[in-house]
C-alpha positions as CSV (number, residue, x, y, z in Angstrom):
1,X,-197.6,34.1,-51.7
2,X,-199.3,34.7,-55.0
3,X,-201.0,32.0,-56.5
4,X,-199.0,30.4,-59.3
5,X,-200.3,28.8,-62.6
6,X,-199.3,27.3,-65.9
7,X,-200.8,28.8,-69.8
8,X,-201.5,26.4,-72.0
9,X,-202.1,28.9,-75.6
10,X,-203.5,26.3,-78.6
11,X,-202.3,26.9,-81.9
12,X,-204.3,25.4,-84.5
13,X,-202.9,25.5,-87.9
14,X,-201.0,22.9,-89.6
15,X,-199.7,22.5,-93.4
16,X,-200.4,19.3,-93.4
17,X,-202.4,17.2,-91.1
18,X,-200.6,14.0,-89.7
19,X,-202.6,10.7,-90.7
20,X,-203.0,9.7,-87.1
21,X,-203.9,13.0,-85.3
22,X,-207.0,13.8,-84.0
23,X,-206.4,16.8,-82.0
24,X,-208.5,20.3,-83.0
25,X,-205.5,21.1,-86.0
26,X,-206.9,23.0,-89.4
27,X,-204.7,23.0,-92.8
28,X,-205.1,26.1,-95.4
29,X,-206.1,28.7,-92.6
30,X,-202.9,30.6,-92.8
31,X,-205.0,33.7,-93.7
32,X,-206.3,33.4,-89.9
33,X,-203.4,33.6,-88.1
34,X,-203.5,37.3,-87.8
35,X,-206.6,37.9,-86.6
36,X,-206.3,34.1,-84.2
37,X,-203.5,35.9,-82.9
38,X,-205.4,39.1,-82.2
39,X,-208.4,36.8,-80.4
40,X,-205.7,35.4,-78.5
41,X,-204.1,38.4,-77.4
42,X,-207.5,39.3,-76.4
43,X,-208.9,36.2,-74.4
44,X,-205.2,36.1,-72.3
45,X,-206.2,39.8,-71.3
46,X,-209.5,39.9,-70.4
47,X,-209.1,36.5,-68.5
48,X,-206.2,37.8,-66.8
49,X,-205.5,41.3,-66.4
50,X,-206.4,42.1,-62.5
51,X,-206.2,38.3,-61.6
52,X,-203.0,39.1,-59.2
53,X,-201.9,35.0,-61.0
54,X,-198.0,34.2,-61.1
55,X,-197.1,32.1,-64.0
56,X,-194.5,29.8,-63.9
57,X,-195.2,27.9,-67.8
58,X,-196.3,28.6,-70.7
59,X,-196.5,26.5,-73.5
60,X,-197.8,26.5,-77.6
61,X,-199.0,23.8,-78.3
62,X,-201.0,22.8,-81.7
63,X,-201.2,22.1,-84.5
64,X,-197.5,23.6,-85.2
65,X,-197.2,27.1,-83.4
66,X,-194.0,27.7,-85.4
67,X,-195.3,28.3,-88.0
68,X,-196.8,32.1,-86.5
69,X,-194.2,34.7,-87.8
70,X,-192.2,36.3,-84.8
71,X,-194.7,39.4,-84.7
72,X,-197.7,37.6,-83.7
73,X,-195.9,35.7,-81.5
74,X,-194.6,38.9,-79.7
75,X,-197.6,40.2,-79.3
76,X,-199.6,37.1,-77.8
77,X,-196.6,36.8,-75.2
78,X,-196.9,40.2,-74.7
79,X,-200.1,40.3,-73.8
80,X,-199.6,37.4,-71.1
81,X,-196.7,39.4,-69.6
82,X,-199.2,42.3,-69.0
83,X,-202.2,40.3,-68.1
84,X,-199.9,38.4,-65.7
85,X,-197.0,38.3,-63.5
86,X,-194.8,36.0,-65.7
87,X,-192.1,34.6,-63.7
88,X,-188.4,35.7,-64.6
89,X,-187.6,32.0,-64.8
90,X,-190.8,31.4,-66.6
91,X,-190.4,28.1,-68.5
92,X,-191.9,29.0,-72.1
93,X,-192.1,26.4,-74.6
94,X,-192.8,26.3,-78.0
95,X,-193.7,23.2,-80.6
96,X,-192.0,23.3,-83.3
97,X,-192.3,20.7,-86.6
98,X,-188.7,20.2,-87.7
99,X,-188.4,21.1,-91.2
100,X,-188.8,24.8,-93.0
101,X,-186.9,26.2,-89.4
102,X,-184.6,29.0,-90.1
103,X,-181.9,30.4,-87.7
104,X,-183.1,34.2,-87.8
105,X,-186.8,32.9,-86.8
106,X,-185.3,31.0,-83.9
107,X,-182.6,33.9,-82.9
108,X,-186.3,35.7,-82.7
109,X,-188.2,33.0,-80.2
110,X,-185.4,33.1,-77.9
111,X,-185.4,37.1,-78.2
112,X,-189.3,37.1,-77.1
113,X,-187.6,34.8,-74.1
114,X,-189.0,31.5,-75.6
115,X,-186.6,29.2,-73.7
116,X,-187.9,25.1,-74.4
117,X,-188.3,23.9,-78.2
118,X,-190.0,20.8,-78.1
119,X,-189.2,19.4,-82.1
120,X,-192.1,16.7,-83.2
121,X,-189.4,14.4,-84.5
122,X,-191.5,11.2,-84.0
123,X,-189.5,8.5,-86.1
124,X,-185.7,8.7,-87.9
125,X,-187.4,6.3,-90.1
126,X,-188.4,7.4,-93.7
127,X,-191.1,5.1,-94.2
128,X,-192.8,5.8,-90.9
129,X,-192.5,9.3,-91.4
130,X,-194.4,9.0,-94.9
131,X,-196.9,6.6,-93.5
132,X,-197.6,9.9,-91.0
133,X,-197.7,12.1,-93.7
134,X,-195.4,14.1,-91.8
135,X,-193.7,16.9,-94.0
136,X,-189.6,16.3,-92.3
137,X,-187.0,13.9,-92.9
138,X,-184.8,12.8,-89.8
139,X,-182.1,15.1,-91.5
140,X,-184.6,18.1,-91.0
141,X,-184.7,17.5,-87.1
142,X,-180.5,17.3,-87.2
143,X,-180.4,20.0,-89.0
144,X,-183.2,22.1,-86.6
145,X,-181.0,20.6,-83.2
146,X,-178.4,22.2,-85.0
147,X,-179.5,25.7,-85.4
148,X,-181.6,25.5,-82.3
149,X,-177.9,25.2,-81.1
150,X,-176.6,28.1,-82.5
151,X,-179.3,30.3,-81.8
152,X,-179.0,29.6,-78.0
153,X,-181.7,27.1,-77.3
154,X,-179.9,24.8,-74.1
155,X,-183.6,23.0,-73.3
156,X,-184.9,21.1,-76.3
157,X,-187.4,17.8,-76.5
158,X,-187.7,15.6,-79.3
159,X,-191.6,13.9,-79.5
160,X,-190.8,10.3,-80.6
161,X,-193.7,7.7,-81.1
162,X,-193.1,3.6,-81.0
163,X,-196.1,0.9,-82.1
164,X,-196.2,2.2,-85.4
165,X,-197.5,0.0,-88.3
166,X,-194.3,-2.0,-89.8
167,X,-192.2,-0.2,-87.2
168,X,-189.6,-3.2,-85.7
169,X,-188.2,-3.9,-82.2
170,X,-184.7,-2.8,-84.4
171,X,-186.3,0.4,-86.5
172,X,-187.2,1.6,-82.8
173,X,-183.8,1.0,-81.6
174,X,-182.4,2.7,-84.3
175,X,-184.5,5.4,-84.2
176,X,-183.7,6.0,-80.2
177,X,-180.3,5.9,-80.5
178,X,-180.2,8.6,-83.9
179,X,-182.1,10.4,-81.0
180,X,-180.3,9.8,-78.1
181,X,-177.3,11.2,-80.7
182,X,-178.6,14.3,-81.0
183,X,-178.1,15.0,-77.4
184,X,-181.7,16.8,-76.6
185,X,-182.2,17.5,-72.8
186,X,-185.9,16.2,-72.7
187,X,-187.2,13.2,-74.7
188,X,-191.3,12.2,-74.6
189,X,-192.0,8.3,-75.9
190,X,-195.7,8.0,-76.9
191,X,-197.0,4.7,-78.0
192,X,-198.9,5.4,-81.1
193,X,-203.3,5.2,-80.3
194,X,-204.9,4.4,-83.4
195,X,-207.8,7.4,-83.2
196,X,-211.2,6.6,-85.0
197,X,-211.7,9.2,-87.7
198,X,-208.5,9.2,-88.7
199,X,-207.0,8.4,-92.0
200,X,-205.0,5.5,-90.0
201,X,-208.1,4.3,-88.4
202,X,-209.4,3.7,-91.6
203,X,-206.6,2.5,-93.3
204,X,-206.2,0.1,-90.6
205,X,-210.3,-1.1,-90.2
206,X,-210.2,-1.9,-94.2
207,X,-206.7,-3.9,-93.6
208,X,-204.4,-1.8,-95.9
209,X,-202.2,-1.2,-92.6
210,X,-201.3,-3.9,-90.1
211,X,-203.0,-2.9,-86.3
212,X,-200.1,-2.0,-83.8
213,X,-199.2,-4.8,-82.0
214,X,-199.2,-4.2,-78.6
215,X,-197.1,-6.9,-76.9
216,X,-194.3,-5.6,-79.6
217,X,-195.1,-1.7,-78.2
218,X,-194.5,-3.3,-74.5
219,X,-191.1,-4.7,-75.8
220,X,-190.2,-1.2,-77.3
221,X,-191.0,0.2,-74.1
222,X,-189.2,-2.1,-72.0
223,X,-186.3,-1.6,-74.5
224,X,-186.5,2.4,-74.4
225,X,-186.2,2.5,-70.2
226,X,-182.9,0.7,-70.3
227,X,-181.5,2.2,-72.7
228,X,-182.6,6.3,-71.9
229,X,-181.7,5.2,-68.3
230,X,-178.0,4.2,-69.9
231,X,-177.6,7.3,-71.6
232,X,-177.8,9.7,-68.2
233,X,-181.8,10.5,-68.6
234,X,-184.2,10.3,-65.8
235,X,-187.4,8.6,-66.1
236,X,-188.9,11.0,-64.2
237,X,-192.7,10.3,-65.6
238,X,-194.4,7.5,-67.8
239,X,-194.0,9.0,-71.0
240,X,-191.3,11.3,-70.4
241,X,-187.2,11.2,-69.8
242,X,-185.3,14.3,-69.1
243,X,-181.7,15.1,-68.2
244,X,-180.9,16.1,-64.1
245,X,-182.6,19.6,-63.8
246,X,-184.7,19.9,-67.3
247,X,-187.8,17.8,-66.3
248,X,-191.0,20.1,-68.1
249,X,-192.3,22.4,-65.3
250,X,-195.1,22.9,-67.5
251,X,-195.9,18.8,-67.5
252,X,-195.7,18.8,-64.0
253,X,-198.1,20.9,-63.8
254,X,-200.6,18.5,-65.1
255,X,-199.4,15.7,-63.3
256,X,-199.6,17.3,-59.6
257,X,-203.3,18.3,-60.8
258,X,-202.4,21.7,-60.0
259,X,-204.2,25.0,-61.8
260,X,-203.6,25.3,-65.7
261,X,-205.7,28.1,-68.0
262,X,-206.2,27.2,-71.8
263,X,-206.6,29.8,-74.3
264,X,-207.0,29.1,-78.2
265,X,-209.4,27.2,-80.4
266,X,-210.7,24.1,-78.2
267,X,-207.8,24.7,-75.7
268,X,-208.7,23.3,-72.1
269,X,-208.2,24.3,-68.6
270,X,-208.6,23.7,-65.2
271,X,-209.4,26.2,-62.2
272,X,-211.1,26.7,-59.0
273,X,-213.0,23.1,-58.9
274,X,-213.8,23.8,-62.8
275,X,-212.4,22.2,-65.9
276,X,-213.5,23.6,-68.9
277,X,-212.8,24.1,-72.8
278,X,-213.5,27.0,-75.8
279,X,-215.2,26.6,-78.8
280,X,-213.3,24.6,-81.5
281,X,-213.5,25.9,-84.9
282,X,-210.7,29.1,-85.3
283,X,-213.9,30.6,-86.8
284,X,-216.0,30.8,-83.9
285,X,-213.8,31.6,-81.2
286,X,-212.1,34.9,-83.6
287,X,-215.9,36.0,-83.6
288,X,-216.4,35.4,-80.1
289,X,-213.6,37.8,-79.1
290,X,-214.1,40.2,-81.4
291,X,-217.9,40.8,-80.1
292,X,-216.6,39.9,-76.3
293,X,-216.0,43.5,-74.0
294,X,-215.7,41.5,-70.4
295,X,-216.0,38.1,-69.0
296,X,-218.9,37.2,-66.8
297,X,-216.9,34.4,-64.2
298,X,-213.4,33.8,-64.1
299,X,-211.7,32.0,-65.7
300,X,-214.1,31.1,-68.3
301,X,-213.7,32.7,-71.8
302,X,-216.2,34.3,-74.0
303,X,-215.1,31.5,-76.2
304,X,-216.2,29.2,-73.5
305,X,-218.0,26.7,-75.1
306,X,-218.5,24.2,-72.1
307,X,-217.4,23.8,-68.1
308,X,-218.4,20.8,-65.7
309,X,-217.3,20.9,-62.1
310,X,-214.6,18.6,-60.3
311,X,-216.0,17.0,-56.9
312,X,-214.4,16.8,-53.9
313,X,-214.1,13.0,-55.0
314,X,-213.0,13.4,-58.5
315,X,-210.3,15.7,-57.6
316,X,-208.9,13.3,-55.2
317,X,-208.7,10.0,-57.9
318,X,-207.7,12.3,-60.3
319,X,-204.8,13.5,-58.3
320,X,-204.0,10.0,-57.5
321,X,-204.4,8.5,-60.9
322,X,-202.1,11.8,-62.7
323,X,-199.2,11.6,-59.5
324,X,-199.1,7.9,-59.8
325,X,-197.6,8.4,-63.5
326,X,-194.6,10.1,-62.2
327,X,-192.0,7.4,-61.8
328,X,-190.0,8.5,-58.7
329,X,-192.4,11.5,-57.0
330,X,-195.4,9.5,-56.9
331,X,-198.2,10.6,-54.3
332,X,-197.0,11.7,-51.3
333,X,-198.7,11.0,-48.2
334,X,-198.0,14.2,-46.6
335,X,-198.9,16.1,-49.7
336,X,-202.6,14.4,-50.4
337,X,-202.9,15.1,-46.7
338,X,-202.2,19.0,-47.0
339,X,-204.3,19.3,-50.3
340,X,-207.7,16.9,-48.8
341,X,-207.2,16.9,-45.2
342,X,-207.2,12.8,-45.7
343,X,-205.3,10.3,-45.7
344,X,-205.1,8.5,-48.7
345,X,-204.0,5.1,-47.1
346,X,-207.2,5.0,-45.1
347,X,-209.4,6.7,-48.2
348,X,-208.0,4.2,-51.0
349,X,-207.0,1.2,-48.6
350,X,-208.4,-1.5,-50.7
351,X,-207.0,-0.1,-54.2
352,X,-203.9,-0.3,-52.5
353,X,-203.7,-3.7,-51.2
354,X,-205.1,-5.2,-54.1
355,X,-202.3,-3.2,-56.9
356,X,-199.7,-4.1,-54.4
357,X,-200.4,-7.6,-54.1
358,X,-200.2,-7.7,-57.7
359,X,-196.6,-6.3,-57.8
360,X,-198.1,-3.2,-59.4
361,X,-197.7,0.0,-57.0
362,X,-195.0,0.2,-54.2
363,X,-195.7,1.9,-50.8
364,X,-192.2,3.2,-49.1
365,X,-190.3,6.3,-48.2
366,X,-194.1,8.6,-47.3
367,X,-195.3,7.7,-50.9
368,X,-197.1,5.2,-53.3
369,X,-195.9,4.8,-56.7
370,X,-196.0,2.5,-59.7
371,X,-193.4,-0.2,-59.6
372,X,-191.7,-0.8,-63.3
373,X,-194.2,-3.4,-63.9
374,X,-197.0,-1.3,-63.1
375,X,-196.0,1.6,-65.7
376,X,-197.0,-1.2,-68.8
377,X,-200.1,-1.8,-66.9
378,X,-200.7,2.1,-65.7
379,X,-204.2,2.6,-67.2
380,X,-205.6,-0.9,-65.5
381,X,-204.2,0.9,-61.7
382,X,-204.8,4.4,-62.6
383,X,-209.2,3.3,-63.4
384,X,-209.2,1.7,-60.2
385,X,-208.9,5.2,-57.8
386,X,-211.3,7.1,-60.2
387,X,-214.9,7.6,-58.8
């Protein structure tokens, strides 16, 4: 059977960069996006081609990857489709901010066979959304649902984000509900991390903006479970809710800790006992494949800009602290057996006693999983099985 992975492909560019984000995102580089595409197109082939690697995901992530016209979109799928055998039933997802969205450039996506739109709603709440600086109003995302809709798009997720500054138990509930309204099949809940370096970091260390409160984040968690779970979604992992059948393949890629390759500005991956991640700046990693004829060592990149290796031991808490986030799957018994030949009862038996004494994890039916208290406390169990 051929081996089967997952592309993540970073897109970097932004109009506007959010006040809380501190992922690798650039404003005012539109006049890079041909030549990042070209880079890209480039990396995905000489990574790939001859690699004999089934893909079953691939995903844009960013900064806001809608905003790449159609062409250079084609031609970075394109070239994953020859450097790889791209499954039929592929899931390919693209992230898309909701406003400035038009119905010809979706009809396009779905064209190139771009079949997930994940829309960065993050709040229905005005004032939220201006204290992110994002560039959308909640009528934006209805308005992109709608002509997702129309253009043939049956698989969307809408980002939301609770523990925001002045956000309220009742904002939140309003907010989930306009949500829940707009009948997406795949809803991700992140509680908002204040990131140093960020404008809200700063705004929040000088005491313009009120810190998150966290026991008010736990209640907007609490409150989201029952009611997603009351509107037909599956909590199917800590952060994420989907309708039967439209869980994100490409997610659960990341939470069996199975093979992912990264290509783009500062874009990650992990592969063959290596994780590993490209040079950051769009800069750079354009002039590193444009100079680049061959790769030395798959998979790394010539915009490889560092690698480390993943132990024996490292693989095996890691596997246990990213399967212990999905809610129903969990870690298998059987399946931590087939992948280390041990068996994680005997190899973690004191993590386990102590987190189930504390009402935190749940061992039944072949499998250890977080009980609903355990998925507030999650980080606190998941530290425990690293090395």
């Amino acid at each position: 059977m051929m081996p089967s992975v997952a592309l993540y492909i970073h897109v970097p560019f932004c109009r506007v960069i959010c006040t809380y984000c501190d992922f690798n995102v650039y404003a005012g580089l539109g006049r890079l996006m041909a030549p990042f595409a070209q880079a890209v197109a480039r990396e995905i082939r000489l990574v790939g081609a001859g690699r004999g690697l089934r893909v079953h995901s691939i995903y844009f992530g960013g900064g806001t990857p809608s905003l790449l016209p159609p062409a250079l979109l084609e031609a970075i799928l394109a070239a994953c489709r020859e450097a790889f055998d791209v499954a039929a039933d592929a899931e390919i997802t693209l992230e898309a901010n909701p406003d400035g969205l038009e119905a010809a450039q979706m009809a396009q996506w779905r064209v190139l066979g771009v079949n997930r739109l994940s829309l960065g709603v993050q709040s229905a709440q005005e004032g939220e959304l201006r204290l992110f600086r994002r560039t959308h109003t909640f009528a934006d995302a209805v308005r992109a649902v709608r002509l997702a809709r129309d253009a043939g798009f049956d698989n969307i997720n809408l980002d939301l984000i609770y523990g925001i500054p002045y956000q309220t138990l009742e904002s939140w509930q309003d907010t989930l509900a306009r949500a829940i309204g707009l009948a997406p099949e795949h809803l991700s809940l992140y509680s908002l991390t204040i990131e140093e370096g960020t404008p809200l970091h700063l705004w929040v260390a000088k005491g313009k903006v009120p810190a998150p409160d966290p026991d008010l984040a736990a209640d907007m968690y609490e409150y989201a479970q029952d009611a997603l779970a009351e509107a037909g979604f599956e909590h199917y992992e800590i952060a994420n809710w989907a309708r039967p059948g439209r869980v994100s393949r490409h997610n659960l890629t990341y939470w069996r800790n199975e093979p992912y390759l990264g290509f783009g500005p500062g874009a990650h991956g992990s592969y063959g006992g290596w994780r590993y991640w490209n040079v950051r700046k769009p800069q750079d990693y354009i002039a590193r494949l444009e100079a680049a004829e061959a790769i030395a060592d798959f998979p790394f990149s010539p915009a490889l800009e560092g690698r480390e290796p993943i132990s024996r031991e490292l693989e095996m808490g890691e596997t246990m602290m990213l399967g212990l986030r999905l809610i129903q799957e969990g870690v298998a018994f059987a399946d931590f057996q087939r992948r280390f030949g041990v068996d994680l009862r005997e190899v973690y038996a004191q993590e386990l006693a102590h987190y189930r004494a504390l009402g935190l994890i749940e061992v039944n039916a072949g499998r250890v999983r977080l009980t609903r208290r355990g998925r507030a406390l999650g980080n606190e169990v998941f530290a425990a099985f690293l090395p």
